[in-house]
PDB file of N, CA, C and O in Angstrom:
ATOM      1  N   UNK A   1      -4.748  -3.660  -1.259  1.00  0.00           N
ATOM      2  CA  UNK A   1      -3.928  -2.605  -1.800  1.00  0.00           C
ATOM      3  C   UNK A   1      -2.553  -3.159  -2.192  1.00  0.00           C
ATOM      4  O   UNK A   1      -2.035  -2.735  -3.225  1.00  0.00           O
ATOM      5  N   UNK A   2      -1.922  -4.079  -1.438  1.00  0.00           N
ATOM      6  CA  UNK A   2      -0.628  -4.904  -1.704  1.00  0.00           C
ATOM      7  C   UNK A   2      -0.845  -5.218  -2.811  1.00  0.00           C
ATOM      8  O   UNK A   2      -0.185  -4.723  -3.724  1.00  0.00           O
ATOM      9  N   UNK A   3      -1.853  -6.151  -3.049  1.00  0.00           N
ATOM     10  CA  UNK A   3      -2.097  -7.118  -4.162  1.00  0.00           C
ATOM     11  C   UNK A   3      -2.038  -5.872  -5.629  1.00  0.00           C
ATOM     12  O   UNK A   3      -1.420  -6.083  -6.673  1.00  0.00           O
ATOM     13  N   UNK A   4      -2.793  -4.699  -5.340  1.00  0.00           N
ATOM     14  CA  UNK A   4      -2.894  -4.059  -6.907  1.00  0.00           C
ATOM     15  C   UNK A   4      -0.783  -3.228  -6.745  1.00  0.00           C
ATOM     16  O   UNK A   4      -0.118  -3.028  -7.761  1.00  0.00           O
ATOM     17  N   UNK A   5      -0.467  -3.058  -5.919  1.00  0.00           N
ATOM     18  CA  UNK A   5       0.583  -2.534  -6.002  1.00  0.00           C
ATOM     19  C   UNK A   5       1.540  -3.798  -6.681  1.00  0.00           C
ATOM     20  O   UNK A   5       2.044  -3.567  -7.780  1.00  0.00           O
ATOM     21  N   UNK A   6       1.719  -4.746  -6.220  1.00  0.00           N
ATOM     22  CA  UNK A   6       2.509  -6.309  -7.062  1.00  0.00           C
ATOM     23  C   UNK A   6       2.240  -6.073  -8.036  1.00  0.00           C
ATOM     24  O   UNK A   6       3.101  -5.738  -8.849  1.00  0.00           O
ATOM     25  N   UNK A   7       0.379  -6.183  -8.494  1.00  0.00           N
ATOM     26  CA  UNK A   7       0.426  -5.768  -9.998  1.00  0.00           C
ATOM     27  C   UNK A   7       0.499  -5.151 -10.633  1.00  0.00           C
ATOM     28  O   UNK A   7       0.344  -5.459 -11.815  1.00  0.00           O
ATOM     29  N   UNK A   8       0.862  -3.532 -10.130  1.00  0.00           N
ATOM     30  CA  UNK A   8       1.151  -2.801 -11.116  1.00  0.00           C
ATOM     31  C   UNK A   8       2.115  -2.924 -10.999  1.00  0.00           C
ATOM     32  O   UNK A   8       2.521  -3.154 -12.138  1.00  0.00           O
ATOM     33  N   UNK A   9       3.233  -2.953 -10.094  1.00  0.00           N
ATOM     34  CA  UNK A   9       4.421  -3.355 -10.876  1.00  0.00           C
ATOM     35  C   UNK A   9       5.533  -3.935 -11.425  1.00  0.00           C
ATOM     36  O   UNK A   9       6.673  -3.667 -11.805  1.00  0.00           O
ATOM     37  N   UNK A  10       4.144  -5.541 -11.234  1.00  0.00           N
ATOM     38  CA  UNK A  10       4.951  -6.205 -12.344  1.00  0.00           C
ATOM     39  C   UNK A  10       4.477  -5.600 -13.827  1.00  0.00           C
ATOM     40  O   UNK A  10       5.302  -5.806 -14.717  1.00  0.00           O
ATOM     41  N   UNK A  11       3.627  -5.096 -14.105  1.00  0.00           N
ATOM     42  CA  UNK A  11       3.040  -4.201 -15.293  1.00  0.00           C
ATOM     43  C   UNK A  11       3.759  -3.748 -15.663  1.00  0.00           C
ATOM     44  O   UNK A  11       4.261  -4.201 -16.692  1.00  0.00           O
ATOM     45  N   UNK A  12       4.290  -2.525 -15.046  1.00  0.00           N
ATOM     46  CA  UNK A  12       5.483  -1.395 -15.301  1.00  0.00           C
ATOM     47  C   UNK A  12       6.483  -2.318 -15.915  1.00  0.00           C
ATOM     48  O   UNK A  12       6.680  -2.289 -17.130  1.00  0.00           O
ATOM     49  N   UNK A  13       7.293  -3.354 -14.910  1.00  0.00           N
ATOM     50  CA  UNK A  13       8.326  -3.991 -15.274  1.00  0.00           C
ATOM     51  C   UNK A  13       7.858  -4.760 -16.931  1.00  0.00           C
ATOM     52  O   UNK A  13       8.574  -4.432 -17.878  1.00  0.00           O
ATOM     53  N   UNK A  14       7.076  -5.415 -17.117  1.00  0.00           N
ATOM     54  CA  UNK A  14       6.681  -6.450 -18.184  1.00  0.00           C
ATOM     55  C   UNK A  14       6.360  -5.243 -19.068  1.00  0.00           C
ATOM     56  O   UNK A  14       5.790  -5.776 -20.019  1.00  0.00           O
ATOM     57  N   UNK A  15       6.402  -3.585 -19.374  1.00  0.00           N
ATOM     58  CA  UNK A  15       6.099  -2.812 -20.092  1.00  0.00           C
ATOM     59  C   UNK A  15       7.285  -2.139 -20.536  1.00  0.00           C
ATOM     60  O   UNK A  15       7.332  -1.680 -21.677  1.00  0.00           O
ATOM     61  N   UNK A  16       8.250  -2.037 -19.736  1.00  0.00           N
ATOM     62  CA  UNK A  16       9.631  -1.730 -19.748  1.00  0.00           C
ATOM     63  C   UNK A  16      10.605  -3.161 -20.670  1.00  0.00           C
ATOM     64  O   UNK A  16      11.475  -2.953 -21.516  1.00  0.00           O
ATOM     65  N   UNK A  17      10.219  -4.302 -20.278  1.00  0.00           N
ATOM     66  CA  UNK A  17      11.338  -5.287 -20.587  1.00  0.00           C
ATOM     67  C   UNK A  17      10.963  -5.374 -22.622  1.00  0.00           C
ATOM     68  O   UNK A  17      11.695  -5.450 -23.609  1.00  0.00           O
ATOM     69  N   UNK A  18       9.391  -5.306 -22.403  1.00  0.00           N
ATOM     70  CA  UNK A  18       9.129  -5.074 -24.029  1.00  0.00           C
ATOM     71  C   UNK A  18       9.762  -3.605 -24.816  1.00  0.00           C
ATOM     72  O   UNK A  18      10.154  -3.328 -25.949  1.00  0.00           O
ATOM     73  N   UNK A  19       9.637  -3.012 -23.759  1.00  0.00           N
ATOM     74  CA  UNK A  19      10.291  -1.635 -24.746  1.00  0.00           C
ATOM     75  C   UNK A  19      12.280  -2.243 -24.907  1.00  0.00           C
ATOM     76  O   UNK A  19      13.008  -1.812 -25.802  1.00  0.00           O
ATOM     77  N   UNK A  20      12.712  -3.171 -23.924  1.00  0.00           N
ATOM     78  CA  UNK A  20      14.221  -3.349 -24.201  1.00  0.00           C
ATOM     79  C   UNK A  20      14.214  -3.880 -25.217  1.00  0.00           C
ATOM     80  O   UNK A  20      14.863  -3.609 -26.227  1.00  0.00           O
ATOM     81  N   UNK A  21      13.355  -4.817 -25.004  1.00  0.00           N
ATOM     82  CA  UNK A  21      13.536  -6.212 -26.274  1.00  0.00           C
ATOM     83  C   UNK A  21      13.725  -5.386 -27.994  1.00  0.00           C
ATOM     84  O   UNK A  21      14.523  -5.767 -28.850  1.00  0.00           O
ATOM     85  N   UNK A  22      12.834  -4.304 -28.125  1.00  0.00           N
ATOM     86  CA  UNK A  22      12.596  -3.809 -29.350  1.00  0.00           C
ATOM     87  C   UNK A  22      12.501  -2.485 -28.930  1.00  0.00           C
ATOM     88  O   UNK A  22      11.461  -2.314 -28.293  1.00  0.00           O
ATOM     89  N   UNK A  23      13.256  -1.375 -29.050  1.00  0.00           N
ATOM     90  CA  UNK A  23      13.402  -0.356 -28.871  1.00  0.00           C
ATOM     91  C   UNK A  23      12.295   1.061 -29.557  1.00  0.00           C
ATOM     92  O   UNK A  23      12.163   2.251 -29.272  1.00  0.00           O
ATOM     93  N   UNK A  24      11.575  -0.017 -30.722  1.00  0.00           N
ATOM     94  CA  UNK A  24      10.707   1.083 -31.309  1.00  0.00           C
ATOM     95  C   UNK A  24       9.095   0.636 -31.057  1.00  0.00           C
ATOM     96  O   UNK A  24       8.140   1.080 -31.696  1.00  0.00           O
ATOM     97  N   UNK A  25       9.038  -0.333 -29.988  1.00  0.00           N
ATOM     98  CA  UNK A  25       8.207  -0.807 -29.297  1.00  0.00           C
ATOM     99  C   UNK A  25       8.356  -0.603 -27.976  1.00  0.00           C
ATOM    100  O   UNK A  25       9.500  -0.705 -27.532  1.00  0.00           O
ATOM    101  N   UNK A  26       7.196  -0.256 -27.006  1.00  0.00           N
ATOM    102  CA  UNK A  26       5.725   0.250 -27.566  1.00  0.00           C
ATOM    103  C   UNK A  26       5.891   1.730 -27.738  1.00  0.00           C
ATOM    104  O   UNK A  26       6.718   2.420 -27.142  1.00  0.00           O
ATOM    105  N   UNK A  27       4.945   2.175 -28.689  1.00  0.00           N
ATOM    106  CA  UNK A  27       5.029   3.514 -28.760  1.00  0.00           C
ATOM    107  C   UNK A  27       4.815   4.212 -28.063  1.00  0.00           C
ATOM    108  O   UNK A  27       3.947   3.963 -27.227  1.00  0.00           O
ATOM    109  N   UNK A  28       5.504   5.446 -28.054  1.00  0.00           N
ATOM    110  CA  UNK A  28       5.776   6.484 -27.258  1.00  0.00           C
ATOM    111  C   UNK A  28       5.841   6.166 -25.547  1.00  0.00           C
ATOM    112  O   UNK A  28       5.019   6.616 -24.749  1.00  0.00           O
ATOM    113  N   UNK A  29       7.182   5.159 -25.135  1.00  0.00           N
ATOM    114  CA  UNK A  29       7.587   4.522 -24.438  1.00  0.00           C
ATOM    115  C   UNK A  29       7.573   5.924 -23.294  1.00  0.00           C
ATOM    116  O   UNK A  29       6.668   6.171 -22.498  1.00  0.00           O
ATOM    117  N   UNK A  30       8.438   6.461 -23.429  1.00  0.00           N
ATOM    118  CA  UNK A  30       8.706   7.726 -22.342  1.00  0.00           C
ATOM    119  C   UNK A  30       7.932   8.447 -22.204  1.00  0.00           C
ATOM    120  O   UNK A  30       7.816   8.739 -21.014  1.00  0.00           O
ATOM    121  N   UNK A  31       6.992   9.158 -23.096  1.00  0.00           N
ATOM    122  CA  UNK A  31       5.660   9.474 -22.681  1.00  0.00           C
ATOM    123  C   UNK A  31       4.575   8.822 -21.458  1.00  0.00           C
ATOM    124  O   UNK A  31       3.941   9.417 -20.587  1.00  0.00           O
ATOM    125  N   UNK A  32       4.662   7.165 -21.829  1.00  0.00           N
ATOM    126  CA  UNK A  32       3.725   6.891 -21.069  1.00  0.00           C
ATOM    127  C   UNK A  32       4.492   6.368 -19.371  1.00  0.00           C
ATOM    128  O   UNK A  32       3.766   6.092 -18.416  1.00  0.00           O
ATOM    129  N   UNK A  33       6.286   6.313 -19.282  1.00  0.00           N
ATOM    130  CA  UNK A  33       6.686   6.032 -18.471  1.00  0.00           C
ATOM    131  C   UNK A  33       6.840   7.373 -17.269  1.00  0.00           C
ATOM    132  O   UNK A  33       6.940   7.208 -16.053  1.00  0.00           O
ATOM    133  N   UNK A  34       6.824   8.814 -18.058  1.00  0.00           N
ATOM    134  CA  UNK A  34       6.834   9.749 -17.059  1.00  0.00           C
ATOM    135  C   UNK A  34       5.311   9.965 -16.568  1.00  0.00           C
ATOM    136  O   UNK A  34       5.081  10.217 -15.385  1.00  0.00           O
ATOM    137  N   UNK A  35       4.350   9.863 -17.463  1.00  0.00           N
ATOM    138  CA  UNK A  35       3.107   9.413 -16.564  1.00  0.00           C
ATOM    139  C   UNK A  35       2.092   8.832 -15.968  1.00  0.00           C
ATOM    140  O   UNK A  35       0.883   8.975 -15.786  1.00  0.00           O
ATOM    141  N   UNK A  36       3.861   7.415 -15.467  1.00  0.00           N
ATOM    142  CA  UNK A  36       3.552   6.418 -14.379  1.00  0.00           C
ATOM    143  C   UNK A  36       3.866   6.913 -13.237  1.00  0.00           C
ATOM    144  O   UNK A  36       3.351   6.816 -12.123  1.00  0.00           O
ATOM    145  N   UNK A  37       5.099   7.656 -13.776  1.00  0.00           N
ATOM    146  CA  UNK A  37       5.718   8.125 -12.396  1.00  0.00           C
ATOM    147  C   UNK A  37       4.773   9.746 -11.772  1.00  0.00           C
ATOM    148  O   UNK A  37       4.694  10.025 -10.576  1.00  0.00           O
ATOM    149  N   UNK A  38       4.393  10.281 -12.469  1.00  0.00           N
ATOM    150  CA  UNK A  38       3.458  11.116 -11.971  1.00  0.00           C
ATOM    151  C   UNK A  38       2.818  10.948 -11.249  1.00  0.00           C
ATOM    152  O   UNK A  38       2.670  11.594 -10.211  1.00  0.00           O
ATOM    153  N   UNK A  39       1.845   9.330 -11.881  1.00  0.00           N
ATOM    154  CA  UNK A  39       0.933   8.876 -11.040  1.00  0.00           C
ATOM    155  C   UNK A  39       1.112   8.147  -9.782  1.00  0.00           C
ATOM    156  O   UNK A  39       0.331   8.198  -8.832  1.00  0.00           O
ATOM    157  N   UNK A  40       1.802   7.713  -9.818  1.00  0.00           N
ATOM    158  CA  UNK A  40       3.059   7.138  -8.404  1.00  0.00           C
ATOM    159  C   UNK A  40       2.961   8.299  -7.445  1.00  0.00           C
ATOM    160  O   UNK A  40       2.294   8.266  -6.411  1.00  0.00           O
ATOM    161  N   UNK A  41       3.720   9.393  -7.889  1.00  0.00           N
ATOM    162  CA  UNK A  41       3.792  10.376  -7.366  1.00  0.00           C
ATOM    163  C   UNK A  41       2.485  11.119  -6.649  1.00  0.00           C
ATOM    164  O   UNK A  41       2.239  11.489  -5.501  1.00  0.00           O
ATOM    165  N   UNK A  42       2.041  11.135  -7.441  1.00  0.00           N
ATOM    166  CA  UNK A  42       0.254  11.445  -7.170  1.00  0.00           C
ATOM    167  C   UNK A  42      -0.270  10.937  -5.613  1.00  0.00           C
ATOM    168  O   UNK A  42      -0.529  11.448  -4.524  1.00  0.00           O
ATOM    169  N   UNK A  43      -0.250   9.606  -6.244  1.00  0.00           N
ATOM    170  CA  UNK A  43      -0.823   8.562  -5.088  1.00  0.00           C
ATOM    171  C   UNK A  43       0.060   8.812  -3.647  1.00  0.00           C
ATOM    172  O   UNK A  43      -0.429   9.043  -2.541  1.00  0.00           O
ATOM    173  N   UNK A  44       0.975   8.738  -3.864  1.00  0.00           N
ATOM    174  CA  UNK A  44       1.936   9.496  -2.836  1.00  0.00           C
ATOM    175  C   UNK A  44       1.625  10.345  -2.234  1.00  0.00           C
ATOM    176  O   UNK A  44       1.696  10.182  -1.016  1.00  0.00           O
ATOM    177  N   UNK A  45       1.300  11.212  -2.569  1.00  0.00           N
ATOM    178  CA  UNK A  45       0.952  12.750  -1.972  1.00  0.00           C
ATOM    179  C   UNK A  45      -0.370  12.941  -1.244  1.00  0.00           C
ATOM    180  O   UNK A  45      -0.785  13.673  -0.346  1.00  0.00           O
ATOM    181  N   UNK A  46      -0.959  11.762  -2.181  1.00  0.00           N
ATOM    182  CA  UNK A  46      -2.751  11.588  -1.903  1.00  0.00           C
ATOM    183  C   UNK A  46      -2.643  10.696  -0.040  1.00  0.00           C
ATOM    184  O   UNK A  46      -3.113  10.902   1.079  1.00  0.00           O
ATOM    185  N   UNK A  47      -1.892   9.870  -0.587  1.00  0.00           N
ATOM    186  CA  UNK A  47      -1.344   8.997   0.923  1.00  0.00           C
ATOM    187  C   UNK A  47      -1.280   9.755   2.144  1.00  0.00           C
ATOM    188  O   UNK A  47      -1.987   9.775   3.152  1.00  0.00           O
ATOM    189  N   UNK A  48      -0.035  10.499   1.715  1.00  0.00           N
ATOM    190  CA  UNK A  48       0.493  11.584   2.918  1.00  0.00           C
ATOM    191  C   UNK A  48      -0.585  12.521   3.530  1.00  0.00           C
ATOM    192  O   UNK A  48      -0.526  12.980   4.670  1.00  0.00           O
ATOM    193  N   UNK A  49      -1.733  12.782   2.487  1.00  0.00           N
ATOM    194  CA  UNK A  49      -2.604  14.020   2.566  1.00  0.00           C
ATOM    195  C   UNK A  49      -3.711  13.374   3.833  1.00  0.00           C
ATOM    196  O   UNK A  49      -4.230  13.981   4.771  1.00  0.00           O
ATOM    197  N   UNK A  50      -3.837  11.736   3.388  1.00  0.00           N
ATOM    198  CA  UNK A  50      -4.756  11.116   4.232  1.00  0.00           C
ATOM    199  C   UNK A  50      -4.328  10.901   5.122  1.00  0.00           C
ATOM    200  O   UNK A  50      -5.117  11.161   6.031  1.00  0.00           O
ATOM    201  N   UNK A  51      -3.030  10.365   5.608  1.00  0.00           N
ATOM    202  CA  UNK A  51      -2.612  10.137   7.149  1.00  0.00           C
ATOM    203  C   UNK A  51      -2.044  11.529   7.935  1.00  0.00           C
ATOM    204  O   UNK A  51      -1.966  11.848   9.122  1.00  0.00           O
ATOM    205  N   UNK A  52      -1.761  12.051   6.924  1.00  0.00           N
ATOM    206  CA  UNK A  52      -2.173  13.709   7.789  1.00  0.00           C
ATOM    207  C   UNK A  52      -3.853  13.488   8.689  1.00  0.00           C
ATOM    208  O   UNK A  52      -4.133  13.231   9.860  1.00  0.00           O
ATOM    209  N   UNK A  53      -4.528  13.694   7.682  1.00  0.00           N
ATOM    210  CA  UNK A  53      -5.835  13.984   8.398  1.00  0.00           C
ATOM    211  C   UNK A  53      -6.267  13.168   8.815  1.00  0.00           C
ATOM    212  O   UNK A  53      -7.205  13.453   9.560  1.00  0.00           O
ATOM    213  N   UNK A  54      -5.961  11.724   8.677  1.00  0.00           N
ATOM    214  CA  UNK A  54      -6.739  10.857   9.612  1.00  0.00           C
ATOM    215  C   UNK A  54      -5.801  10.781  11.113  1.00  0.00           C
ATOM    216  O   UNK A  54      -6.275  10.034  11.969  1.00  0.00           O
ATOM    217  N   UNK A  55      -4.774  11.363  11.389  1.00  0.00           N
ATOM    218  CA  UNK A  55      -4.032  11.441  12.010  1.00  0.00           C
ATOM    219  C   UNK A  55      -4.643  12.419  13.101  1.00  0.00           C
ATOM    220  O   UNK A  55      -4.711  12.072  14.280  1.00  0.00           O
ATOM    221  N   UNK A  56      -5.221  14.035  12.520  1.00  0.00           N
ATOM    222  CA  UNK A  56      -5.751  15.393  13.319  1.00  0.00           C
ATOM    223  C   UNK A  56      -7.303  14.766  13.612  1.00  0.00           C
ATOM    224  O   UNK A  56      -7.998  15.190  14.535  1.00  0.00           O
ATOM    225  N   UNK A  57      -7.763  13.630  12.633  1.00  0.00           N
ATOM    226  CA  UNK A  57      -9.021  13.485  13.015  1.00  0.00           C
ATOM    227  C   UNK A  57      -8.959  12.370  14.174  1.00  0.00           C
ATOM    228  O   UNK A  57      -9.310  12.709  15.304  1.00  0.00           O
ATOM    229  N   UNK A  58      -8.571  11.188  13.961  1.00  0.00           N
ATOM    230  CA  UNK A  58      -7.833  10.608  15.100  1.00  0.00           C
ATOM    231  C   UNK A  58      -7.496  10.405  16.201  1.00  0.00           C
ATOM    232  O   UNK A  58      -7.848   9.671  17.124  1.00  0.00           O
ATOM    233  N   UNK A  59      -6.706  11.194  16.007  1.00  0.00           N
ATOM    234  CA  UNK A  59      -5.549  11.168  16.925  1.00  0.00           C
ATOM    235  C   UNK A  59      -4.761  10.281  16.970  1.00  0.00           C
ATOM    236  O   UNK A  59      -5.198   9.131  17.001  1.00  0.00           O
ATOM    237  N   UNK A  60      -2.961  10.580  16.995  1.00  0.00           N
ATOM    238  CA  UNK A  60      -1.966   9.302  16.950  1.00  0.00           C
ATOM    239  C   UNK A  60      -2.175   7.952  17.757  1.00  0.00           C
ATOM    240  O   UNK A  60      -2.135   6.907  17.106  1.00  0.00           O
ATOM    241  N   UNK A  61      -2.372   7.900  18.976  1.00  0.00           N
ATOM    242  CA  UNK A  61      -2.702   6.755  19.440  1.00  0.00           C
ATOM    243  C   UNK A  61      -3.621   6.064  18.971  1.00  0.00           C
ATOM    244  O   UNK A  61      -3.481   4.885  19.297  1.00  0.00           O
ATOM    245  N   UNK A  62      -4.881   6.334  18.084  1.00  0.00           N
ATOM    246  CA  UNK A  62      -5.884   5.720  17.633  1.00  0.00           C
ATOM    247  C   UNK A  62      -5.832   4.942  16.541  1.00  0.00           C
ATOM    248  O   UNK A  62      -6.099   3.757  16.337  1.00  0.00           O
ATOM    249  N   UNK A  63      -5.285   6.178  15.611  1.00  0.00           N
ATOM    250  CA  UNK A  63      -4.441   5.893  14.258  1.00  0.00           C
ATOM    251  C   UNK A  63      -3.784   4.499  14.358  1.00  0.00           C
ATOM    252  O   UNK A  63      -4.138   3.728  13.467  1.00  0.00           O
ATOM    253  N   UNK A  64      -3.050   4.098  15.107  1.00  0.00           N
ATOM    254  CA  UNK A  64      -2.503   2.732  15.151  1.00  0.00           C
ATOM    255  C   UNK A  64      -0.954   2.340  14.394  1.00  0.00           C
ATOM    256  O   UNK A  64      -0.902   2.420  13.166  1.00  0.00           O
ATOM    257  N   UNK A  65      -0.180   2.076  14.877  1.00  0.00           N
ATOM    258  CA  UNK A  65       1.219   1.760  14.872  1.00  0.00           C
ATOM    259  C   UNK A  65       0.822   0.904  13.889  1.00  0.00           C
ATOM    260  O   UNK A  65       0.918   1.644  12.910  1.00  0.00           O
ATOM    261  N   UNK A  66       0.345  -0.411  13.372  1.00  0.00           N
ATOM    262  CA  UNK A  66       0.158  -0.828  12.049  1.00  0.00           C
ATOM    263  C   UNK A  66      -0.216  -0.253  10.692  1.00  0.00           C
ATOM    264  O   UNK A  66       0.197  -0.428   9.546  1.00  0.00           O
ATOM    265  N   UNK A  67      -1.523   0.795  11.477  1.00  0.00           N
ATOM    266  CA  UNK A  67      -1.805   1.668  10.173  1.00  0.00           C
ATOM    267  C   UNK A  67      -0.972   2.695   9.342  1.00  0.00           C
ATOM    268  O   UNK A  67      -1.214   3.189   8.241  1.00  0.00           O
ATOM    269  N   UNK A  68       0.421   2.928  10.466  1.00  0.00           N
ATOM    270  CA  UNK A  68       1.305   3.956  10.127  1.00  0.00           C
ATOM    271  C   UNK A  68       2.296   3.177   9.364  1.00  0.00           C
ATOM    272  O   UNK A  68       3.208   3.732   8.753  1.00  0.00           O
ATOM    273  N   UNK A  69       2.115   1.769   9.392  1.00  0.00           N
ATOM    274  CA  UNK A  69       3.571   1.120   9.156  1.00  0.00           C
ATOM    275  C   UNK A  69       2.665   0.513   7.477  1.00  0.00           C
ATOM    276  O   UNK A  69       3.429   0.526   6.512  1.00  0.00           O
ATOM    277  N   UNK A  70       1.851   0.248   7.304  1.00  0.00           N
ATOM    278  CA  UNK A  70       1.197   0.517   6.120  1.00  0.00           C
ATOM    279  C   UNK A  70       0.973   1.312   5.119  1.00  0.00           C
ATOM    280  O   UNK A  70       0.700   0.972   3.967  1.00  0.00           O
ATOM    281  N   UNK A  71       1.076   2.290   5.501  1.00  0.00           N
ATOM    282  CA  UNK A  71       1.125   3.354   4.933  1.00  0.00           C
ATOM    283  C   UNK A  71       2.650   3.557   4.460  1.00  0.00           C
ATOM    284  O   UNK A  71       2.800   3.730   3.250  1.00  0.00           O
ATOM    285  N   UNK A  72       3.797   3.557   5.269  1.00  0.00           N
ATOM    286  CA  UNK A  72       4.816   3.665   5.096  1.00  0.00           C
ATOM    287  C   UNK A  72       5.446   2.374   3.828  1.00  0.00           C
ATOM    288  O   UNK A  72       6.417   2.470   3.077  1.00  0.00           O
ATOM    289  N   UNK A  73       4.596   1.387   3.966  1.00  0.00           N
ATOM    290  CA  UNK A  73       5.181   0.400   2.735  1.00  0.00           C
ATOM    291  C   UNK A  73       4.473   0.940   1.614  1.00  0.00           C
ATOM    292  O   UNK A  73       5.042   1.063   0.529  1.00  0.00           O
ATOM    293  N   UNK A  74       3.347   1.252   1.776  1.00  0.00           N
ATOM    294  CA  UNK A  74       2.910   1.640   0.588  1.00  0.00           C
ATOM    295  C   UNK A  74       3.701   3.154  -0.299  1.00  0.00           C
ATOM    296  O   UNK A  74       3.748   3.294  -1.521  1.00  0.00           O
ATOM    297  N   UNK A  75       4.269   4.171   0.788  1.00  0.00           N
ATOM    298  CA  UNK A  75       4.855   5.351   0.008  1.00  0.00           C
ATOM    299  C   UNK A  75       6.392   4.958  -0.474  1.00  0.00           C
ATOM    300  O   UNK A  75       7.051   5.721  -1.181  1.00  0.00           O
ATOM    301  N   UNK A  76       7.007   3.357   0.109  1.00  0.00           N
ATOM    302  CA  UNK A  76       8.480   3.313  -0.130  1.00  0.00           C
ATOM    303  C   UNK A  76       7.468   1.959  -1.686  1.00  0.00           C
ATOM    304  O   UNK A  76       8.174   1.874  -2.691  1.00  0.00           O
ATOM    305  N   UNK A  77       6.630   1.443  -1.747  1.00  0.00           N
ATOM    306  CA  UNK A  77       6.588   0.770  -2.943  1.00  0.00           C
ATOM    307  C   UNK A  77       6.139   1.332  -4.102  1.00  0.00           C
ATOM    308  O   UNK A  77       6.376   0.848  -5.209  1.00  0.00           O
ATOM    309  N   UNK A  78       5.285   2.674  -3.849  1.00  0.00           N
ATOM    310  CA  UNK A  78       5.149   3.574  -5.184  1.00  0.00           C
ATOM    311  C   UNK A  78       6.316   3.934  -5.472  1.00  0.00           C
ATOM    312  O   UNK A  78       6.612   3.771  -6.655  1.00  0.00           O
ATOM    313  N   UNK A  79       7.592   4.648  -4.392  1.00  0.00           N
ATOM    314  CA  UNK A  79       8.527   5.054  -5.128  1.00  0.00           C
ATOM    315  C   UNK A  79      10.002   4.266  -5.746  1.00  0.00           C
ATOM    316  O   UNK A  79      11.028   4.833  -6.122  1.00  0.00           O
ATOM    317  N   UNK A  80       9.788   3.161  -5.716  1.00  0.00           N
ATOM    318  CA  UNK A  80      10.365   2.062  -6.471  1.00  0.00           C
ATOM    319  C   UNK A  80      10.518   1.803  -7.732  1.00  0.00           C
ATOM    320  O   UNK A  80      11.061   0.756  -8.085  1.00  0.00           O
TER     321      UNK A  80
END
């Protein structure tokens, strides 16, 4: 999951630095940048929704102090 998160965003970034370079490149730049962040957002929510319930299904002690701290890099690197 690390590994596709690096790559998407070095993606994002290498999709952004082309829109600086040439401003009327790529098309419809802000279109497709608010729904990255949607999808960011998305995944986010989808995250939270699962360690909710794997949490009630669980239980916290089971769940695991690594699995929580995983989770937690993953909701601070979508919103980056």
């Amino acid at each position: 999951m690390q590994g596709f998160q690096r790559e998407y965003r070095s993606a994002i970034r290498a999709y952004k630095s082309k829109h600086f370079e040439n401003r009327m490149q790529p098309f419809r730049f802000v279109d497709y940048m608010v729904a990255i962040v949607n999808n960011c957002k998305a995944c986010m929510d989808f995250t939270d929704q699962l360690k909710e319930r794997l949490v009630v299904e669980l239980g916290r002690a089971a769940f695991g102090e690594d699995k929580q701290r995983s989770l937690r890099v993953l909701s601070i690197a979508l919103t980056k």
